[in-house]
Phi, psi and omega in degrees: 000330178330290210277029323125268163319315189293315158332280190295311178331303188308318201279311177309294202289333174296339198235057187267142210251149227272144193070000159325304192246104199295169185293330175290353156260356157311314197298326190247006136276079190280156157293322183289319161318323175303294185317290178324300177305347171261015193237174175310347183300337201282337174282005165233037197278015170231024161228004166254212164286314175325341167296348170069246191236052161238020170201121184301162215193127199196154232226176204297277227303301194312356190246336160304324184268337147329287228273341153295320205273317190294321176300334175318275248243306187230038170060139157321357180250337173321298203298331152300334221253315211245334145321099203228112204228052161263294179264137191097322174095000210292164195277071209273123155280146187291153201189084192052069186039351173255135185286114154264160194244178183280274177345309222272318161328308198264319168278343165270353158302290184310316184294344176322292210300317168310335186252006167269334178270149187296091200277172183267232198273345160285150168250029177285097159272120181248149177256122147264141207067055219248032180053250148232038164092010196285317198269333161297288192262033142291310195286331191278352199269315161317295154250092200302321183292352217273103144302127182242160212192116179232126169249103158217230162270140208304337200283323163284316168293018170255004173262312169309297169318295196286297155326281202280355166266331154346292201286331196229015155040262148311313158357112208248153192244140163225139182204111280291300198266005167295282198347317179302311178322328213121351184277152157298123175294088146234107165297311166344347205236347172212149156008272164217148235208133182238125197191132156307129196317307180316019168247355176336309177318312172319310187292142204235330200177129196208176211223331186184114175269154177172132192240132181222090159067062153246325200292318178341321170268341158336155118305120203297340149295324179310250182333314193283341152291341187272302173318302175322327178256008170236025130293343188257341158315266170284162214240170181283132176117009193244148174260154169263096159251105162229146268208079191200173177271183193287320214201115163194146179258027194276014171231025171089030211148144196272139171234133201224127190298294181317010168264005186276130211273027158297162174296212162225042138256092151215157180260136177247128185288285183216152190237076193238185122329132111013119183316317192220033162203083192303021180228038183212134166271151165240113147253142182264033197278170181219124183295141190230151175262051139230185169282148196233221194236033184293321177287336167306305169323300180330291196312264175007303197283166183284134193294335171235206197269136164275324175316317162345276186344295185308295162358277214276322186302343189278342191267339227236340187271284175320314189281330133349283183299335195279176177278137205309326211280345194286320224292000000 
């Protein structure tokens, strides 16, 4: 699988298609970054630089306090059961005799909420943005029947492809360079199907779509292409789940979850904060053939990170309290 991988990296970046990649991943998807993924680095890439922005990263008590609160809510055996702290090396604390990771915390949430909903007639899941694969191969480990399918940027699905065959062995893959060859994109016929977004068009029909904290980071064409391809994808009865903050600008234009080009046919499953990160939405929706009530949700959330807010007023209180001389 090594040279395998490496292949399809050479083949994804010759043929990386022009605005793929916003300005917020230029920064960490680099040619030395590239340079790194051929190298050995890659068996630790979720303790060096190469996790790049795709894994949250949190120090004991926060990861302690996570890690109490989520057992509170889907048990300690969820979290064992689902929980992968080997491969990549990630940065882990003890914790009630178990080594936990932060992240890793924050994907067995999601997966909680994901695997209670009522997929449609498919077993096809597609991911967009799907990171280095933590949430993929939690859902394939859950629903073992599942075709799984990730669109993403060629530097991250090469780190996903080094994961989940780790992880997955036996596994059967389709990957940038079945494509070249000539084979036909049927996820259905494997495991997992890895693909650049810009193949997107390939994918036909999926059962539960789902993006967690990528779009954020788009180009608002970049997004508005992606909605296009999940209005056409799923059919009524089918879910959206995404995952994303209220607000961030790291590409140069503020992307505002309430700015997301859906249509009006959804249903909203559940609309909240994020479990453990209260400057992020978790929405739930389910495709309808009429119109539902996703644009009044929409309209509700806040044009910026509400958390700000909170900060500076908690900062403006403290500097309240010092002595004139310290301000």
């Amino acid at each position: 699988m090594r040279e395998r991988l490496i292949r399809n990296l050479d083949l994804m970046l010759a043929a990386y298609e022009p605005g793929a990649k916003s300005k917020h991943w230029e920064m960490f998807f680099t040619p030395k970054m590239q340079s790194m993924l051929r190298s050995d680095e890659i068996q630790r890439f979720r303790s060096n630089t190469l996790k790049a922005d795709l894994e949250d990263k949190a120090g004991w008590f926060k990861t302690a306090d996570a890690y109490e609160r989520l057992s509170r809510v889907v048990g300690a055996d969820w979290i064992d059961r689902y929980s992968e702290t080997e491969i990549g090396h990630p940065v882990t604390h003890k914790i009630s005799g178990r080594q936990i990771n932060f992240h890793e915390l924050v994907l067995c949430e999601y997966l909680w909420k994901i695997s209670y909903v009522e997929m449609g007639d498919t077993n096809i899941i597609v991911e967009i943005g799907g990171g280095y694969g933590g949430l993929a191969h939690k859902l394939k480990k859950r629903i073992p029947k599942a075709s799984y399918v990730s669109l993403d940027l060629p530097e991250a699905l090469t780190l996903q492809t080094y994961y989940l065959f780790q992880l997955n062995p036996s596994a059967k893959f389709y990957l940038f360079d079945d494509f070249t060859n000539g084979k036909p994109i049927e996820p259905e016929d494997y495991d997992f199907t890895l693909l650049p977004g810009w193949l997107s068009q390939h994918v036909k029909t999926a059962s539960l779509l789902i993006n967690t904290r990528s779009m954020m980071e788009m180009n608002r064409g970049v997004i508005a292409g992606y909605f296009n391809l999940i209005h056409q994808l799923l059919k009524p009865g089918d879910v959206f789940y995404n995952v994303n903050r209220y607000s961030k600008d790291t590409v140069g234009e503020a992307i505002r979850f309430k700015d997301y080009p859906y249509d009006d046919r959804w249903a909203v499953e559940f609309s909240n904060p994020s479990f453990f990160q209260p400057h992020v939405h978790e929405l739930m929706t389910r495709r309808t053939d009429r119109p539902g009530n996703i644009a009044h949700t929409l309209r509700t959330l806040p044009d910026t990170d509400p958390t700000r807010t909170r900060k500076s007023v908690g900062l403006i209180r403290k500097l309240r309290l010092l002595p004139m001389g310290i301000r």
